[in-house]
N, C-alpha and C positions, 0 to 999 in steps of 0.2 A: 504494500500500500504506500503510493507516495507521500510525501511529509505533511501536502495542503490535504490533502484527503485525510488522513489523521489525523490534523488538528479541525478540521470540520465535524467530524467524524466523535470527538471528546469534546466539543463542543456542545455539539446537538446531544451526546448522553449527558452531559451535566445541567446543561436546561431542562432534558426531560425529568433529569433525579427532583433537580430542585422543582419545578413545578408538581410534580408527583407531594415532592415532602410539605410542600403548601399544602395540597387538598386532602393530606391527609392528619392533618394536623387539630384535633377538635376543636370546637369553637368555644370551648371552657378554658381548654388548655390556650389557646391563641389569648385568651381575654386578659387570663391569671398570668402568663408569660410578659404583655405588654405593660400590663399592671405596674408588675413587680420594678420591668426597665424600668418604666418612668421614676415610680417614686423613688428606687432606685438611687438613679439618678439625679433627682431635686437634693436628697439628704446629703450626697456625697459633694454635691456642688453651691458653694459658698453663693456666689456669683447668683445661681437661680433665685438663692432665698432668697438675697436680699434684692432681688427684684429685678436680676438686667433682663430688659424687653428682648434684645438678639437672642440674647443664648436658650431663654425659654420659650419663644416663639421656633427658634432652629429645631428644639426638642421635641416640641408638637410636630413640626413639620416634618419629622426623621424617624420619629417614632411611634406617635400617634397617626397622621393622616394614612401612611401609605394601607393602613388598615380600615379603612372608613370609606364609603362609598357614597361619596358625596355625591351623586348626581341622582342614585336616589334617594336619598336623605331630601335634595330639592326637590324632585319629583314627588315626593310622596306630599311634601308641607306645601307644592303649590298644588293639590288635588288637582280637580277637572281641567283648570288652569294650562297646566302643562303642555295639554294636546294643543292649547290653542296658540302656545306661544311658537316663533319658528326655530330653525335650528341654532341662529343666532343670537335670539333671546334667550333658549335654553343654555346654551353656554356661555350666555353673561351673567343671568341669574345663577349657576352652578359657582361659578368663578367668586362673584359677590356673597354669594353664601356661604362659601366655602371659608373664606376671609373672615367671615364672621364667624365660624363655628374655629378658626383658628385662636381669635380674638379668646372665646369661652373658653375651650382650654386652657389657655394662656394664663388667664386670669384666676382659674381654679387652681392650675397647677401653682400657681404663685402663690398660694395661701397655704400648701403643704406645709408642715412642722413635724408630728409624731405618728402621724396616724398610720394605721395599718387597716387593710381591705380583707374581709372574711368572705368568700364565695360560699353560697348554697348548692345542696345538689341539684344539676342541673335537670329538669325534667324534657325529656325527648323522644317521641318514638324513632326506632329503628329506620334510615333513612330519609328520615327532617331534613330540609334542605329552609327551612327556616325557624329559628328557635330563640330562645331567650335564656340569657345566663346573668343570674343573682348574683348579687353582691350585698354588702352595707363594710361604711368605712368609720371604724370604731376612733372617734376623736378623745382627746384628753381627754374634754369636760363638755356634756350634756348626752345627746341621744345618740344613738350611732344612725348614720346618713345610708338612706335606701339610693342602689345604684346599680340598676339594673343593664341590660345592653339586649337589643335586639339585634340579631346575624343574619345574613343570608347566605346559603353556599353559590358559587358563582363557579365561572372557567380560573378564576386563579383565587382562589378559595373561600373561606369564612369572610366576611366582611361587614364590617357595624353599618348600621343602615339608622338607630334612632339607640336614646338614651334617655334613661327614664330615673330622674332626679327627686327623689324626696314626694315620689307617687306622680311626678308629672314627667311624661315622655315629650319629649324635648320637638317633634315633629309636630307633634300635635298644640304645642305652646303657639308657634309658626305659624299654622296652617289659616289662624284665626288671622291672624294680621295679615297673612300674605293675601288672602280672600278680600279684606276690607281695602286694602292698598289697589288691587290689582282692580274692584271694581269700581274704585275714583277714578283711577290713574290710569288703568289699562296697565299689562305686564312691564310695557319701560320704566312706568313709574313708580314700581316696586323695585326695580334695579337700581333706578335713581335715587331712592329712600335708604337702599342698602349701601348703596356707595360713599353715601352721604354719613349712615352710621360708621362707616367703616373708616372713613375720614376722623369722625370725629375722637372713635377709638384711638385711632394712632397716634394723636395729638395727647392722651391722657396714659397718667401710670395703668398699668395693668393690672385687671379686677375683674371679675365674671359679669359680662352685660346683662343686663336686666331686660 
C-alpha cells in the first residue's frame, strides 16, 4: 500500500473510531463527564472566579457549546415561527441565540465557588433516542438547585437541546417572548431585540440574564 493511501486509509479508521466512540457514549455519562470539566475547571482557575469575561466565555465555548444543539434549542423556543422564517433568518436567529445562551452560561458558570452536582438515575427505555438526565447542585447554604438536561441522539451523538433550571426549562422561558416579539416585529425583529440584548450583555460584568 503506498504511503498516501495509508495515511488516508488511518485517517478514515480514526474518524470512524472516534465518531463511533461519540454515539456510543451515554447521554448521563456525556452530561456527568462535561459537568465534572467544567466545574473542574472554574475551581482550578483563579482567573474564572474572579471573573475574567475571555477565559470563561472561551470555557463555555470549548467545553460546553460543542455539546449543545443550538439550532434546535432555536427551533424549538421559536415554535411555529421557524417554518416561517427563511434560511437566512434561521441562521441569524441561531447565531443570536446562541450568543445569548453563551452569555447564560457564562454568567452561571461565574458564580461557581463549592458546589458539587449529584445526578439521579437516569430513566430511559431501551433505544430513546431522546431522554432526560437529572441532576441538582448541592450549594453551601440553602436548597440544593434542580438541573435537569434534555438530549437528543443525532448522526454525531447525545446533544443538549433545553435545560431545565429550578423546574423551569429554559426553551420554554423563550418561547413566550420569542412568540410576543416575532408577532410585533415579525422574525427580524426578534433578531434585532437579540442582538440588541447581546450588545448590551457585552458591555456589562458577567451574571446569568434574566
Amino acid at each position: 500500500m503506498k504511503p498516501v493511501i495509508q495515511l488516508i486509509a488511518a485517517a478514515t479508521a480514526t474518524i470512524a473510531f472516534a465518531t463511533s466512540a461519540i454515539a456510543a457514549e451515554a447521554p448521563d455519562a456525556l452530561v456527568k463527564r462535561i459537568s465534572a470539566d467544567v466545574i473542574d475547571t472554574v475551581k482550578a482557575d483563579k482567573d474564572i472566579q474572579a471573573g475574567n469575561r475571555n477565559k470563561i466565555m472561551d470555557l463555555v465555548n470549548s467545553k460546553i457549546l460543542p455539546h449543545v444543539d443550538a439550532e434546535k434549542m432555536t427551533q424549538q423556543a421559536a415554535g411555529r415561527f421557524w417554518r416561517q422564517a427563511t434560511p437566512e433568518q434561521q441562521k441569524a436567529l441561531t447565531k443570536e441565540f446562541t450568543t445569548l445562551l453563551v452569555y447564560t452560561y457564562s454568567g452561571a458558570l461565574s458564580t461557581i465557588k463549592n458546589e458539587t452536582v449529584e445526578f439521579k438515575p437516569m430513566r430511559a427505555e431501551a433505544g430513546a433516542t431522546d431522554v432526560e438526565v437529572r441532576s441538582q447542585v448541592n450549594v453551601t447554604r440553602g436548597e440544593p438547585i434542580t438541573l435537569n438536561y434534555r438530549l437528543a441522539n443525532g448522526p454525531q451523538g447525545w446533544k443538549i437541546y433545553d435545560i431545565n433550571v429550578l423546574g423551569a426549562w429554559l426553551v420554554e422561558t423563550y418561547k413566550g417572548t420569542f412568540a410576543s416579539q416575532i408577532s410585533k416585529n415579525g422574525v427580524d425583529g426578534l433578531i434585532k431585540s437579540l442582538a440588541e440584548r447581546n450588545q448590551q450583555l457585552a458591555s456589562k460584568p458577567l451574571k446569568a440574564p434574566k
